[in-house]
C-alpha positions as CSV (number, residue, x, y, z in Angstrom):
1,X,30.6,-8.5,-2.0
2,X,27.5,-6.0,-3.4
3,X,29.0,-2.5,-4.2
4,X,27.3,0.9,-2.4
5,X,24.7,0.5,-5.0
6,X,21.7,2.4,-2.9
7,X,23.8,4.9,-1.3
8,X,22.6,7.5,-3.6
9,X,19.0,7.0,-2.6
10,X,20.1,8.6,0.5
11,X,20.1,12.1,1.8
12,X,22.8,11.6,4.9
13,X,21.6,15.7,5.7
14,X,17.8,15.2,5.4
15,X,14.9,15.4,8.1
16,X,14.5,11.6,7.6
17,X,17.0,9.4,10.4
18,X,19.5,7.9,8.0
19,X,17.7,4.5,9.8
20,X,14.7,4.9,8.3
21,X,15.5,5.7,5.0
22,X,17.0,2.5,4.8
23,X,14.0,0.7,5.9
24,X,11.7,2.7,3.9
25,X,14.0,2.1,1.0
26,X,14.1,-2.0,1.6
27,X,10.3,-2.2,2.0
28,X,10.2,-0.7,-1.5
29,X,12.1,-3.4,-2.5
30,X,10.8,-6.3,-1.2
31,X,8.9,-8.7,-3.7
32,X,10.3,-6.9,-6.4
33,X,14.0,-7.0,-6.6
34,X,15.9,-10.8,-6.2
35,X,18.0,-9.8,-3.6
36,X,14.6,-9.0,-1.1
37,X,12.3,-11.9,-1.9
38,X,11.6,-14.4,0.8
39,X,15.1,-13.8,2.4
40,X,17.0,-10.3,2.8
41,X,20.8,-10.0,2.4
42,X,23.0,-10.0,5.3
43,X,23.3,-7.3,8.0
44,X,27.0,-7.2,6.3
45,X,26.0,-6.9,2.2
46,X,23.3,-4.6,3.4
47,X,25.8,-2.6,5.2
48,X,27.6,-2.5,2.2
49,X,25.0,-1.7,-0.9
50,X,23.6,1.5,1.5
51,X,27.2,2.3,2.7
52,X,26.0,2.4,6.6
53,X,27.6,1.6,9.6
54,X,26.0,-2.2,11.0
55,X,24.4,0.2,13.8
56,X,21.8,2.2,11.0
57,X,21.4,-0.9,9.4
58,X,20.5,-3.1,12.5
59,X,18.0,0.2,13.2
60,X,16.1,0.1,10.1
61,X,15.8,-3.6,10.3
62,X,14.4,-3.2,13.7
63,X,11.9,-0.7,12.3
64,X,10.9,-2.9,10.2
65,X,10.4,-5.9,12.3
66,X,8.6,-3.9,14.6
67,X,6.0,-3.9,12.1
68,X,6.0,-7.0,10.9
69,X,7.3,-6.1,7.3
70,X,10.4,-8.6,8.0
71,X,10.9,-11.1,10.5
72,X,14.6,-11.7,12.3
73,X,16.1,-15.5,13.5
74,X,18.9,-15.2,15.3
75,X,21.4,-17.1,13.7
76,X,19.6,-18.0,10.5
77,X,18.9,-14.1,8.9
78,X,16.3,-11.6,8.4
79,X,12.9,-12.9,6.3
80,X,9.8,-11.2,4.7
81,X,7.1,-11.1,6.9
82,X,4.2,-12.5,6.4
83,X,2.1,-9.1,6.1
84,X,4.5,-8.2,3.1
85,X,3.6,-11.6,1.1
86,X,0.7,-11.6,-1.1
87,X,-2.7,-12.8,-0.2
88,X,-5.7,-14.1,-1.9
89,X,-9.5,-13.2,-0.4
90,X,-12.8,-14.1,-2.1
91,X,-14.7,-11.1,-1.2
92,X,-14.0,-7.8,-1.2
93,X,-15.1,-5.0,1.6
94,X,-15.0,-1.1,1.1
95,X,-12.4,1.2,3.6
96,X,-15.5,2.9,4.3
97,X,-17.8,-0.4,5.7
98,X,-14.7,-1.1,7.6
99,X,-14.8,1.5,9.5
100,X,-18.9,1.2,9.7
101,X,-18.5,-2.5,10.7
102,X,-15.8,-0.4,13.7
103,X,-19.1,1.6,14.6
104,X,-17.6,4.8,13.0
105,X,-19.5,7.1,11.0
106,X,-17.6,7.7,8.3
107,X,-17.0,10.5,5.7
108,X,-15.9,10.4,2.4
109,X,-14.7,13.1,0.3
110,X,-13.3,12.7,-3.7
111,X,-10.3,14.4,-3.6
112,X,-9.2,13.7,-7.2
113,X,-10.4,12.2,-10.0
114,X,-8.9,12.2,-13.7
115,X,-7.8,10.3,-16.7
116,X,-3.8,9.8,-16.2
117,X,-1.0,7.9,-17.8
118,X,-1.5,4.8,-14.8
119,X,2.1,4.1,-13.1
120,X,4.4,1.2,-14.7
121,X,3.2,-1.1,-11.9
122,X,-1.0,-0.3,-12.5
123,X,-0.7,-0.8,-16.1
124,X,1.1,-3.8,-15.7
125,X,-1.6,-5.2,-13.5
126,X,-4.4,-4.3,-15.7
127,X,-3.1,-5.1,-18.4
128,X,-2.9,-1.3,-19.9
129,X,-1.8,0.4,-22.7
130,X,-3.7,3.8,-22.4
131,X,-4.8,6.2,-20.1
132,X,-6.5,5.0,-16.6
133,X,-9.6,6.8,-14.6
134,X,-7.6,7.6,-10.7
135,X,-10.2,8.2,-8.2
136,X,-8.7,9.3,-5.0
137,X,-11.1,9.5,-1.8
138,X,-10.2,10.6,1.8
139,X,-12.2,9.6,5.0
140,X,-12.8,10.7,8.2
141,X,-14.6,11.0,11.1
142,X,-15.1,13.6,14.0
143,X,-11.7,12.7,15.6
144,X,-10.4,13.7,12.2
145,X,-8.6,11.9,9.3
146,X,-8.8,8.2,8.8
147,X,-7.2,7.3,5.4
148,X,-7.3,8.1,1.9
149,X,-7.8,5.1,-1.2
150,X,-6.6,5.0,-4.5
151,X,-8.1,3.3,-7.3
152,X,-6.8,3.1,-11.1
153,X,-9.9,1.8,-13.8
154,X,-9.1,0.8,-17.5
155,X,-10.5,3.6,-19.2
156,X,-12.8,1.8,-21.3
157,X,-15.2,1.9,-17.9
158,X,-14.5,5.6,-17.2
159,X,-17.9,6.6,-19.1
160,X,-19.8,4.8,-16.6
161,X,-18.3,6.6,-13.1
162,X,-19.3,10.5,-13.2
163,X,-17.4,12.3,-10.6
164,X,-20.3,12.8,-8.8
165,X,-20.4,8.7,-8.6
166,X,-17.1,8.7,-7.2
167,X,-17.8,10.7,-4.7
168,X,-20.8,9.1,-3.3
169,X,-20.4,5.4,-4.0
170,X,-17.7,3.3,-2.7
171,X,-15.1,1.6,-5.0
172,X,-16.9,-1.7,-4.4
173,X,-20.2,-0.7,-5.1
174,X,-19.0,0.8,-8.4
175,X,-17.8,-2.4,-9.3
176,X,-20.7,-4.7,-8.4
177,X,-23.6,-2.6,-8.4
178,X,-22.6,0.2,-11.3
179,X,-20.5,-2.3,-13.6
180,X,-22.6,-5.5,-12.4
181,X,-19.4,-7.3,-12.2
182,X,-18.7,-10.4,-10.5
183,X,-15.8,-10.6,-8.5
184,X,-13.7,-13.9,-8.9
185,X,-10.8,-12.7,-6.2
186,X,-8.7,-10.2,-5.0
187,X,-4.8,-10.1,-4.3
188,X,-4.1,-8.3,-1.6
189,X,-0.6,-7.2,-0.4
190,X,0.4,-4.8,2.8
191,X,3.6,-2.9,3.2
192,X,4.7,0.3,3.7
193,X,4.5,4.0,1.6
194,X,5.5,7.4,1.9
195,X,3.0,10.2,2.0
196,X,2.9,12.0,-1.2
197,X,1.9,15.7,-0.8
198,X,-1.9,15.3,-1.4
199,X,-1.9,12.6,0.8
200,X,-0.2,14.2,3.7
201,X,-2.6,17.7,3.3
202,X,-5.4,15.2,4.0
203,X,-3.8,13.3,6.5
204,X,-2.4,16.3,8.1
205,X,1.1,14.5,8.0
206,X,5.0,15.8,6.6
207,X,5.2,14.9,3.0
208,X,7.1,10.9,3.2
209,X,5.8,10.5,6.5
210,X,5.6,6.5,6.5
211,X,2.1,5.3,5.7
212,X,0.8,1.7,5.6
213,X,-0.2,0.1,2.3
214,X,-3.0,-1.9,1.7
215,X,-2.8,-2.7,-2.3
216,X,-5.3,-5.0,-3.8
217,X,-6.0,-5.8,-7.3
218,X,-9.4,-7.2,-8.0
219,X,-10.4,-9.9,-10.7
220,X,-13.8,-10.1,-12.5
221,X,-15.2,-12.8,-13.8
222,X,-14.7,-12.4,-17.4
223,X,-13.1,-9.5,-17.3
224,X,-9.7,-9.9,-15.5
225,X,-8.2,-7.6,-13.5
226,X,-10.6,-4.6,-13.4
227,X,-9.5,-2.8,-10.6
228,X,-6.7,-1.7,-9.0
229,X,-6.6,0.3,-5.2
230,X,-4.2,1.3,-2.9
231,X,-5.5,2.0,0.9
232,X,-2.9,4.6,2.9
233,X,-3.0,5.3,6.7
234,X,-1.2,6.4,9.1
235,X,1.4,3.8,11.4
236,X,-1.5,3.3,14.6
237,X,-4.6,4.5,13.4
238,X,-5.6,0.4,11.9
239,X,-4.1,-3.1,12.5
240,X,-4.4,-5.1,9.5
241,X,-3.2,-8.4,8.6
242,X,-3.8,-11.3,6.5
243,X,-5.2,-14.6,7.2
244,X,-4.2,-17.9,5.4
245,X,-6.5,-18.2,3.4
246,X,-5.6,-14.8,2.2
247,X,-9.0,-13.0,4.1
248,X,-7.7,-9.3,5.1
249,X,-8.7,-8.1,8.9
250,X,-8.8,-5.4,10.8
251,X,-7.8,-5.7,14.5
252,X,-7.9,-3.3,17.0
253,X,-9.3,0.6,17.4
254,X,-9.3,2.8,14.3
């Protein structure tokens, strides 16, 4: 039987339900640790490694089902959802000609960009050893904010994207009509994030307010993986999901 191993990753007296700590804390680990691949651990060993009652724990799972991030059989367990496993598309399409193509007219504002140290995951995905050029943009329209994106570059293509680049020109057009890259595929994933404090200012949301995560990481042909971006939005304001042949859509009203 697992041990109370996550218990200290919660805050029992914080602002957060106890609920969905858990579940924000499982969706970070699904995909990556071996216990939350295709198939979660019981409601008992889950019970157990957060040291919660079977009530919090049957909450959080809830949560999560509720938004597709796992799906629950009765009488055979709780699984990853299909949102939450990878996906493969052929083309790529810009947040902003999303919400273009949703008869929004969107605006786009650079909220950061600057060389930085990329995180463990971003330089593991592009294959990094040094510093990476972080764009981050924020959209909205006249009803107010709509997202923010976040893209890591290999810094060997930072010379070529001025700041005043990134904020005019979408991430895609930078790639295909600055770089004049071809793009072989992306891999996209979608789960669940909390707001940093940057993010929420924009998004005029509490710092770790639960966002939904739209992370790709784009392959060029002869170049590998040149890009890597995050998409963040607030639970309701998009419905996205992933086709079979790993094609990412948007349904409903942004």
């Amino acid at each position: 039987m697992p041990h109370a191993v996550f218990s200290s990753d919660l805050d029992p007296n914080g602002p957060t339900p106890l609920y969905l700590q858990v579940g924000h804390h499982i969706s970070g680990l699904i995909g990556k640790d071996s216990r939350f691949m295709d198939r979660l651990p019981s409601e008992a060993e889950l019970c157990q490694m957060y040291g919660v009652s079977r009530i919090t724990v049957r909450q959080a799972l809830s949560y999560l089902a509720e938004r597709d991030v796992v799906v629950r059989q009765h009488g055979r367990g709780t699984f990853v959802g299909a949102l939450h496993r990878p996906g493969r598309q052929q083309t790529i399409h810009s947040f902003f000609e999303i919400l273009a193509g949703k008869g929004l007219s969107p605006e786009m504002t650079l909220l950061d960009y600057r060389m930085r140290q990329p995180p463990e995951e971003v330089a593991k995905a592009l294959s990094l050893k040094d510093d990476a050029l972080f764009i981050r943009r924020g959209y909205r329209s006249e009803q107010g904010p709509l997202g923010v994106t976040e893209v890591f570059y290999p810094g060997s293509l930072a010379k070529m994207v001025t700041p005043e680049l990134a904020g005019r020109t979408t991430s895609t057009s930078i790639l295909q009509d600055i770089f004049k890259f071809r793009i072989s595929h992306a891999d996209v994933s979608i789960g669940l994030s909390r707001a940093s404090q940057d993010v929420a200012e924009w998004l005029k949301v509490d710092t770790g307010t639960a966002l939904m995560r739209i992370k790709r990481v784009t392959t060029c042909v002869g170049q590998g993986a040149c890009e890597y971006s995050r998409l963040l939005v607030t639970e309701g304001t998009a419905d996205f999901r992933i086709t079979a042949e790993g094609e990412m859509l948007s349904e409903g009203a942004l």
